[in-house]
C-alpha positions as CSV (number, residue, x, y, z in Angstrom):
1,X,15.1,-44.2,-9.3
2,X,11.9,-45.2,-10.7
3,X,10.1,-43.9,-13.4
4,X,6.8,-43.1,-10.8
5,X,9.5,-41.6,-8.3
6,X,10.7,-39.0,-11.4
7,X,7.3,-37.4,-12.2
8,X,6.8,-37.6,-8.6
9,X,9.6,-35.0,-8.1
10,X,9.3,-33.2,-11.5
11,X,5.8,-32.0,-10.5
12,X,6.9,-31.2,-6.5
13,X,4.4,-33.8,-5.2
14,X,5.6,-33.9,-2.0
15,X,3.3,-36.3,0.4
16,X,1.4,-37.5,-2.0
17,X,1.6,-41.4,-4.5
18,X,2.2,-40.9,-8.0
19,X,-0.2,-44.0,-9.5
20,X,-0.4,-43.5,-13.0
21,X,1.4,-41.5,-16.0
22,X,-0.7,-41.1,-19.1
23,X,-1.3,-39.2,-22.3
24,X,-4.5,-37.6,-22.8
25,X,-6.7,-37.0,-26.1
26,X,-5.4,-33.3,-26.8
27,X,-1.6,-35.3,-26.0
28,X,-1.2,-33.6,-22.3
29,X,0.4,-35.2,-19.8
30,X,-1.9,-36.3,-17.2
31,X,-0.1,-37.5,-13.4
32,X,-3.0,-39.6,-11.5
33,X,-2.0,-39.0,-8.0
34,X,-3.2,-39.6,-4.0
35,X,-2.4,-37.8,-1.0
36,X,0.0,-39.8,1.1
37,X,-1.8,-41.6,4.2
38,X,-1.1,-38.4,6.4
39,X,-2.7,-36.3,4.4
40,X,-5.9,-38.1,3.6
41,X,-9.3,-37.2,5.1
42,X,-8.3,-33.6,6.1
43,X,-10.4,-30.1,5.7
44,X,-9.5,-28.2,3.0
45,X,-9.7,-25.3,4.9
46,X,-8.3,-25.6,8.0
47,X,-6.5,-29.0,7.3
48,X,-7.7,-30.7,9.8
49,X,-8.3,-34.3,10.0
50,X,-12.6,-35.1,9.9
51,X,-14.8,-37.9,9.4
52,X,-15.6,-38.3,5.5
53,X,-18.9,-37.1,3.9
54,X,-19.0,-38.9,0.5
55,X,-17.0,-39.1,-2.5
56,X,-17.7,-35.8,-3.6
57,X,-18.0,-35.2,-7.7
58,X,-15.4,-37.9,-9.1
59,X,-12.0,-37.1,-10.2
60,X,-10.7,-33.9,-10.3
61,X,-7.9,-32.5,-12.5
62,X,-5.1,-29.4,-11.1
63,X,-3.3,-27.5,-13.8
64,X,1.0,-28.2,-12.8
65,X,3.7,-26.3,-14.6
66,X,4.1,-27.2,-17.9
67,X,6.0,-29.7,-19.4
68,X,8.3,-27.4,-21.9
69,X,5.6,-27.0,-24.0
70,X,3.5,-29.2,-23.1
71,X,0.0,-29.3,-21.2
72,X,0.1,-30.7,-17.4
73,X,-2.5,-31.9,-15.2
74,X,-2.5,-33.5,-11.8
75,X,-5.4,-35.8,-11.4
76,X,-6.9,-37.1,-8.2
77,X,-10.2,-38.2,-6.8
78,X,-12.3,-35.7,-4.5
79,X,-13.7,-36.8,-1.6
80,X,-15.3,-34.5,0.5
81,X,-15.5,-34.8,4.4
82,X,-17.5,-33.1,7.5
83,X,-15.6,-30.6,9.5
84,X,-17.0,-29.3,12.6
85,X,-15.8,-25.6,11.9
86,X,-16.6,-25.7,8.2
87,X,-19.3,-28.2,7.6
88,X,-19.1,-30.1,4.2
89,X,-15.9,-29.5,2.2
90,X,-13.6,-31.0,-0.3
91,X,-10.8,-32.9,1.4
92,X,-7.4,-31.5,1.4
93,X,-4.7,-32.4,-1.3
94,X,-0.8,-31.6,-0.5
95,X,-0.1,-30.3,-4.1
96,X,-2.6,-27.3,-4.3
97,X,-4.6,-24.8,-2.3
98,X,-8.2,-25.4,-1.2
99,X,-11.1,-23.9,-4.2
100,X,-8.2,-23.7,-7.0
101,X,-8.0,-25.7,-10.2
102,X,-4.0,-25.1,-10.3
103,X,-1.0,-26.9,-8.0
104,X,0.5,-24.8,-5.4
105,X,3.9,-24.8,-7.7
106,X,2.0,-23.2,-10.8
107,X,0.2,-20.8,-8.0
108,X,3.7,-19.8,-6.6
109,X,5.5,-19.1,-10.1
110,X,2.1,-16.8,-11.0
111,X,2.6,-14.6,-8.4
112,X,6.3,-14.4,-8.1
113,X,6.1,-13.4,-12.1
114,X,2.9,-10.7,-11.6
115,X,5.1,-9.0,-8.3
116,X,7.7,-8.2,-11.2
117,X,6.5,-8.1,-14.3
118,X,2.8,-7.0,-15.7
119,X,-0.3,-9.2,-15.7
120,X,-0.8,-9.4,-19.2
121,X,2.9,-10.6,-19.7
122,X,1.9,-13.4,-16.8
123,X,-1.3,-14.5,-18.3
124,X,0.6,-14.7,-22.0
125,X,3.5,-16.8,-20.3
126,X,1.7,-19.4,-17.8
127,X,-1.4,-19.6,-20.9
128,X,-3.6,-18.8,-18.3
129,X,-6.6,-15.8,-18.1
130,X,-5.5,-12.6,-16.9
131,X,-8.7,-12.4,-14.6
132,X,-6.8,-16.1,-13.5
133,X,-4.0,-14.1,-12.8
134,X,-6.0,-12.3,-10.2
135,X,-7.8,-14.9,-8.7
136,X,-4.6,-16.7,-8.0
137,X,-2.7,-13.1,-7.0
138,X,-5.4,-12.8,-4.0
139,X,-5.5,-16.9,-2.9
140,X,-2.0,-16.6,-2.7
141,X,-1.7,-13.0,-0.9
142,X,-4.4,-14.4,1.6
143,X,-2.4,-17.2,2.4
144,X,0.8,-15.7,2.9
145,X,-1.2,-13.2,5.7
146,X,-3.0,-15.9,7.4
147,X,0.7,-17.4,7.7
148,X,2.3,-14.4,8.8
149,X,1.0,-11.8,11.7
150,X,2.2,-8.5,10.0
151,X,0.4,-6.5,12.5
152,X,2.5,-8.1,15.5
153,X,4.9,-5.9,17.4
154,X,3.7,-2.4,15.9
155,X,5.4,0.3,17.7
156,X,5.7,3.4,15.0
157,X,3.1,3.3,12.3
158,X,2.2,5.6,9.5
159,X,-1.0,6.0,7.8
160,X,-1.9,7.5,4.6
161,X,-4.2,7.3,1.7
162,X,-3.7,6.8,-2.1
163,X,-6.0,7.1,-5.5
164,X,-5.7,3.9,-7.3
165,X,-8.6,4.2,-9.7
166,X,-10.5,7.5,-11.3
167,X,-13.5,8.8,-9.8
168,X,-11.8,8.9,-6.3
169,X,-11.2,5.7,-5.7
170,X,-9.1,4.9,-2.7
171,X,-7.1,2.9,-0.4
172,X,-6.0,3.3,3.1
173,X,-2.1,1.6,3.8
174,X,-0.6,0.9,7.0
175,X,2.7,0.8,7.2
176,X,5.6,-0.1,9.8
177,X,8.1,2.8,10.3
178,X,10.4,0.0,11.8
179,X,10.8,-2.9,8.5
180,X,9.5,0.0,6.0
181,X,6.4,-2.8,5.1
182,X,3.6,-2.5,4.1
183,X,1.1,-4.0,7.0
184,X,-2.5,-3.5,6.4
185,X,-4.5,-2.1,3.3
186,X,-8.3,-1.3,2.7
187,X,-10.9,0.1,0.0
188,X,-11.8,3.8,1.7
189,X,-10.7,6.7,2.6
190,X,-12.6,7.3,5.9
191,X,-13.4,7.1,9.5
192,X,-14.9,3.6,9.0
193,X,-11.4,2.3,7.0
194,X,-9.4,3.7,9.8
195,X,-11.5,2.5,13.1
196,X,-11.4,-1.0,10.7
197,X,-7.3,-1.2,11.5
198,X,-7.6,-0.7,15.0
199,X,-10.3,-3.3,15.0
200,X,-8.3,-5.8,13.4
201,X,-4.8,-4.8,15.6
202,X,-7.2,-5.5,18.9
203,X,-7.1,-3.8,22.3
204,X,-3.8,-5.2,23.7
205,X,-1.8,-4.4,20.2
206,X,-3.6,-0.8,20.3
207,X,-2.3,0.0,23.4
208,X,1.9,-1.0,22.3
209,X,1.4,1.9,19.7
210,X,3.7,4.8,20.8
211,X,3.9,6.9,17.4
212,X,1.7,7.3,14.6
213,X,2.8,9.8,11.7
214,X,0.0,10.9,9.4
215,X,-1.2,13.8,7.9
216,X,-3.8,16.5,9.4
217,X,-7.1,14.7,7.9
218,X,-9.8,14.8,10.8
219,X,-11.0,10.7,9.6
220,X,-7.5,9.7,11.0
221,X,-6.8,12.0,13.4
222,X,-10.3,11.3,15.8
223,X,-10.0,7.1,15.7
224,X,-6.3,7.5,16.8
225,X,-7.3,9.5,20.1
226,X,-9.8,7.7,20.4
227,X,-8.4,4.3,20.2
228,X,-4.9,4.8,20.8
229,X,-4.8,7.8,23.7
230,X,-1.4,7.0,24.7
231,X,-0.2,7.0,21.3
232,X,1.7,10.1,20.1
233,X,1.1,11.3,16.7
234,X,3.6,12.8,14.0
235,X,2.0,15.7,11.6
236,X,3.7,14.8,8.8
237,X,6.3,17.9,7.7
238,X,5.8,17.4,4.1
239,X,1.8,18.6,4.4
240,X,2.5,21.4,6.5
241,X,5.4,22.8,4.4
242,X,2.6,21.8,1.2
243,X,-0.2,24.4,3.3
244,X,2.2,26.8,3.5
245,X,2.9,26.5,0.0
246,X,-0.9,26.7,-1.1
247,X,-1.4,29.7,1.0
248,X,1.3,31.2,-0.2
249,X,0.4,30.8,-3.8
250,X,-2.8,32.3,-3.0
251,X,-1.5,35.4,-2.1
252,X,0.2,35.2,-5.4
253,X,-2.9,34.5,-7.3
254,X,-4.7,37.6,-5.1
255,X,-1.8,40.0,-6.3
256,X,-1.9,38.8,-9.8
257,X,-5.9,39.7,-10.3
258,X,-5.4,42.8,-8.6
259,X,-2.6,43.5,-11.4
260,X,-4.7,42.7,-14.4
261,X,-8.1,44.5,-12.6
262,X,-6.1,47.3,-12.6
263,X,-4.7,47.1,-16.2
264,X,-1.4,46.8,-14.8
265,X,-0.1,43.8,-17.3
266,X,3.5,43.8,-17.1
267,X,3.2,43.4,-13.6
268,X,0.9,40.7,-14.1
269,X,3.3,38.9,-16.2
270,X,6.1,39.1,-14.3
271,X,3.5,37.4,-10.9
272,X,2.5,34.6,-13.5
273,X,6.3,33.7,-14.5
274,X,7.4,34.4,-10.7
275,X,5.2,31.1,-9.7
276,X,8.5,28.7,-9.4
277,X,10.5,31.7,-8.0
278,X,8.5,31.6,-4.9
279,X,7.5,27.7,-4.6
280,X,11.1,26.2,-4.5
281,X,13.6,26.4,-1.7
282,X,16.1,29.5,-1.8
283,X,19.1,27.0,-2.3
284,X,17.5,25.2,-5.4
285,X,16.8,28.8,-7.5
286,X,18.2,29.4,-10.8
287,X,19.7,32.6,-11.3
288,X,16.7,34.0,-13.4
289,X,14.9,33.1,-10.6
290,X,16.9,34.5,-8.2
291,X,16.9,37.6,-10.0
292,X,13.0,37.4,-10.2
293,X,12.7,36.6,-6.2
294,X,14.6,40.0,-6.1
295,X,12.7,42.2,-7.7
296,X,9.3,41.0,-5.9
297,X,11.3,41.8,-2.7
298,X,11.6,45.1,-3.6
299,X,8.3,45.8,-5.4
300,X,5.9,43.5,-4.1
301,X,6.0,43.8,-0.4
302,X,2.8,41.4,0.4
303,X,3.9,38.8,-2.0
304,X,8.1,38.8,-0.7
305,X,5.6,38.4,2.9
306,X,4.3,35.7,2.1
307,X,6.9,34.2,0.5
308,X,9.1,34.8,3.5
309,X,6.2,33.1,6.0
310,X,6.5,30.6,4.2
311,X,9.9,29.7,4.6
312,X,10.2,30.5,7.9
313,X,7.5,27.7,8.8
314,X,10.1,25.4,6.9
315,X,12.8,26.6,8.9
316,X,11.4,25.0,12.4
317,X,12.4,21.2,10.5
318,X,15.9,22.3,10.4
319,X,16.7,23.2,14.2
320,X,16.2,20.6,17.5
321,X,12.8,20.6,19.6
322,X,13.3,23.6,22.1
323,X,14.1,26.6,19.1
324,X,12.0,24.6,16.8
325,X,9.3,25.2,19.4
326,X,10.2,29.0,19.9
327,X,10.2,30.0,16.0
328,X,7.1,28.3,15.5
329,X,5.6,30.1,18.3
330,X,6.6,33.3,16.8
331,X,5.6,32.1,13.4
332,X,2.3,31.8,14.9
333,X,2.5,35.4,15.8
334,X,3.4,36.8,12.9
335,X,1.1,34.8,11.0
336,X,-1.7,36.1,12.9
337,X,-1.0,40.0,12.5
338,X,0.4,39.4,9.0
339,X,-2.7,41.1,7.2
340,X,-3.0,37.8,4.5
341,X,-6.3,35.8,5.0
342,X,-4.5,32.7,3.6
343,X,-2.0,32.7,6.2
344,X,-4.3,33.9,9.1
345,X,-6.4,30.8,8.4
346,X,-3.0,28.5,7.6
347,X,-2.3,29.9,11.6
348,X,-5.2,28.6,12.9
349,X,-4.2,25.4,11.4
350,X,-1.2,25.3,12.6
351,X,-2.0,26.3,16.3
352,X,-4.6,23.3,16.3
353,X,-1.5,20.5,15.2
354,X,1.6,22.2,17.1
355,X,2.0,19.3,19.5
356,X,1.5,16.9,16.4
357,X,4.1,19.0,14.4
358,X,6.5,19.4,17.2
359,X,6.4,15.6,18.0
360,X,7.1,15.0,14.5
361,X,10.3,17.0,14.9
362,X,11.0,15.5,18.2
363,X,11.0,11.9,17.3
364,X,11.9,12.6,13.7
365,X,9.0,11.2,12.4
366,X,7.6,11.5,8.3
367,X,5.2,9.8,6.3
368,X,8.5,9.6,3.5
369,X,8.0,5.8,4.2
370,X,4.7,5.6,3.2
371,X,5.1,8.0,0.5
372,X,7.6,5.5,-1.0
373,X,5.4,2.4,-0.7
374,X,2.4,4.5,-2.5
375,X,5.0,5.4,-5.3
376,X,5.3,1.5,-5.5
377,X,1.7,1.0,-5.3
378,X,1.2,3.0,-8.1
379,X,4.1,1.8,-10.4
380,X,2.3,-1.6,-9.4
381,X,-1.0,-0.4,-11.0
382,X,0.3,1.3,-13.9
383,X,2.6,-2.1,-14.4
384,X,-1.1,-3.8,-14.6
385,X,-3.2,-1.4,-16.4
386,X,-4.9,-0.7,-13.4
387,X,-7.1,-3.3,-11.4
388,X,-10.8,-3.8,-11.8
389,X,-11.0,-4.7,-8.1
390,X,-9.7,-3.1,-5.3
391,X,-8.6,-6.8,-3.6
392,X,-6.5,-7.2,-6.6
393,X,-4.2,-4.8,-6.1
394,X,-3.9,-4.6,-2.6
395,X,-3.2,-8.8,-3.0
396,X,-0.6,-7.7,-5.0
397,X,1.0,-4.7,-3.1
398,X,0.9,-7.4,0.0
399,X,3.1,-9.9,-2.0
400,X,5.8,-7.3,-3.4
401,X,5.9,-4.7,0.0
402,X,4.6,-7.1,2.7
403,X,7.7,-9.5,1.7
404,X,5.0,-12.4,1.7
405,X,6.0,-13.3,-2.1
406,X,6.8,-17.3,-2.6
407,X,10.2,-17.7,-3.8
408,X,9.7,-19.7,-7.2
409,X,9.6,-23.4,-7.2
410,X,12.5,-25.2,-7.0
């Protein structure tokens, strides 16, 4: 094999002519290259073939893997050409992407190392920028989605928010209850963000939707009847159980005031310690706590109400549609005559998202998907010390839960 042929394959220049093999002044290795003849005079953007413009800014130099320890640069002229969709651009080369400095290997080995280990480790590795590492996190993730249609054939979808930054910073995810991916993600938390999904799914897509699990939130809710009639939505169980517990610690929180107002502070200590008595399940209680439950039972007769109102309402998860449908209907009952504001107002709730909680137990539908791709999203931002840009992390989160990551090169 000849010597040309062996950096040729060393660097994965595939459809392009190794000329030249040099040492340059600060002893890197520079590989002068040319695309091959059926790659020349093509868009950088869409890769298609145009007529040429000029010959663009002189040579141009692409950072390769390195050479063991060694600097390595692919160097190539840069002629630009005139393409009727996106005017004036830089031609096409086969060994990188269009508006980077790096080679498409180098591109693919970044991101495979920042879905699994943290930028600053990349950056220290490759010797490149860790604002680099970014830059080529998102041209890479964008890409891998203009390659890939995640949002064809949606059927069950969940959608859900997370905090990714302080000061109530968020992003919207998408996910598909079907593959467990990650689908579609967006700065906002918001009627806008939402209606911006269905936008980008289109009218025909919208209309293949049968389920969508979410939580009670008004901004998803109203775009999903709106824009998906025929789709039904999924109250998530795990935010209706989590109103039951507010209310329920509410009433705890009423009892305990009344204790201290009163002067009445043994009782009050025993309330403030009872706190994890009354939060978890019956099954999951300690015996001290068990012990504890007992005694409010017997001497705390609005506090064992609410307690018991609260487990009730979890009980309608365990049992099939039809008696799940007649306990919460006596829930709601019970609720309403039950003499504590917090669960009077929790019934109102409820009575405005029975068919959504229902259908949720009919279909057994939960956002404990999505809830796992946030926990990933945020072991993904702690991993990085957080993310300056919101496109940066969601570039990322594609890559690792969107299963666009390049394999490395081989």
């Amino acid at each position: 094999m000849r010597g040309i042929r062996v950096w040729a394959r060393l660097l994965g220049l595939r459809r392009a002519v190794v000329e030249d093999v040099r040492l340059g002044s600060e002893g890197e290795v520079i590989v002068s290259a040319r695309p091959g003849f059926r790659e020349r005079d093509r868009c950088g953007v869409c890769r298609r073939r145009a007529p040429g413009y000029d010959l663009g800014e002189g040579r141009r130099r692409w950072r390769a893997l390195d050479l063991g320890t060694t600097f390595c640069f692919v160097e190539s002229d840069a002629p630009r050409v005139s393409c009727r969709r996106h005017g004036v651009v830089v031609c096409s080369v086969p060994w990188a992407r269009h508006d980077s400095r790096f080679t498409r290997a180098f591109e693919d080995q970044v991101a495979w190392l920042a879905v699994n280990t943290s930028k600053t480790a990349v950056a220290e590795l490759m010797r490149v920028a860790w604002r680099t590492v970014g830059a080529i996190i998102e041209r890479v993730a964008a890409e891998a989605t203009r390659e890939v249609d995640l949002l064809d054939g949606l059927r069950r979808i969940g959608i859900d928010e997370i905090s990714h930054r302080k000061g109530q910073r968020y992003l919207t995810v998408v996910v598909d209850h079907h593959t467990g991916r990650l689908v579609w993600a967006a700065p906002g938390r918001d009627r806008k963000t939402v209606l911006a999904f269905f936008d980008a799914l289109g009218e025909e897509r919208c209309k293949q939707i049968e389920l969508v699990s979410a939580d009670m939130a008004a901004w998803i809710s109203g775009p999903i009847a709106e824009l998906v009639p025929d789709a039904v939505r999924c109250v998530d169980p795990f935010h209706v159980v989590m109103l039951a517990t507010e209310a329920l610690d509410d009433v705890r929180r009423e009892v305990w005031n009344e204790a201290r107002r009163q002067g009445n502070l043994e009782l009050a200590r025993e309330l403030k310690g009872a706190r994890f008595a009354v939060w978890k399940n019956p099954e999951n209680l300690t015996d001290r706590q068990a012990a504890k439950l007992a005694t409010i039972q017997q001497t705390n007769a609005r506090l064992y109400r609410a307690y018991l109102l609260k487990e009730q309402l979890r009980q309608i998860y365990q049992l099939p549609t039809a008696a799940a449908s007649r306990l919460l209907d006596g829930w709601l009952k019970w609720a309403r005559r039950s003499r504590l504001p917090s669960f009077v107002k929790l019934a109102r709730t409820i009575t405005e998202q029975r068919d959504g909680i229902l259908a949720a137990i009919q279909h057994g539908l939960s956002n404990a998907r999505i809830e796992q791709v946030n926990t990933q999203i945020r072991l993904i931002a702690r991993r990085a010390f957080g993310f300056h840009s919101p496109q940066a992390l969601i570039a990322l989160a594609m890559l690792k839960l969107a299963d666009l990551c390049p394999p490395l090169p081989r």
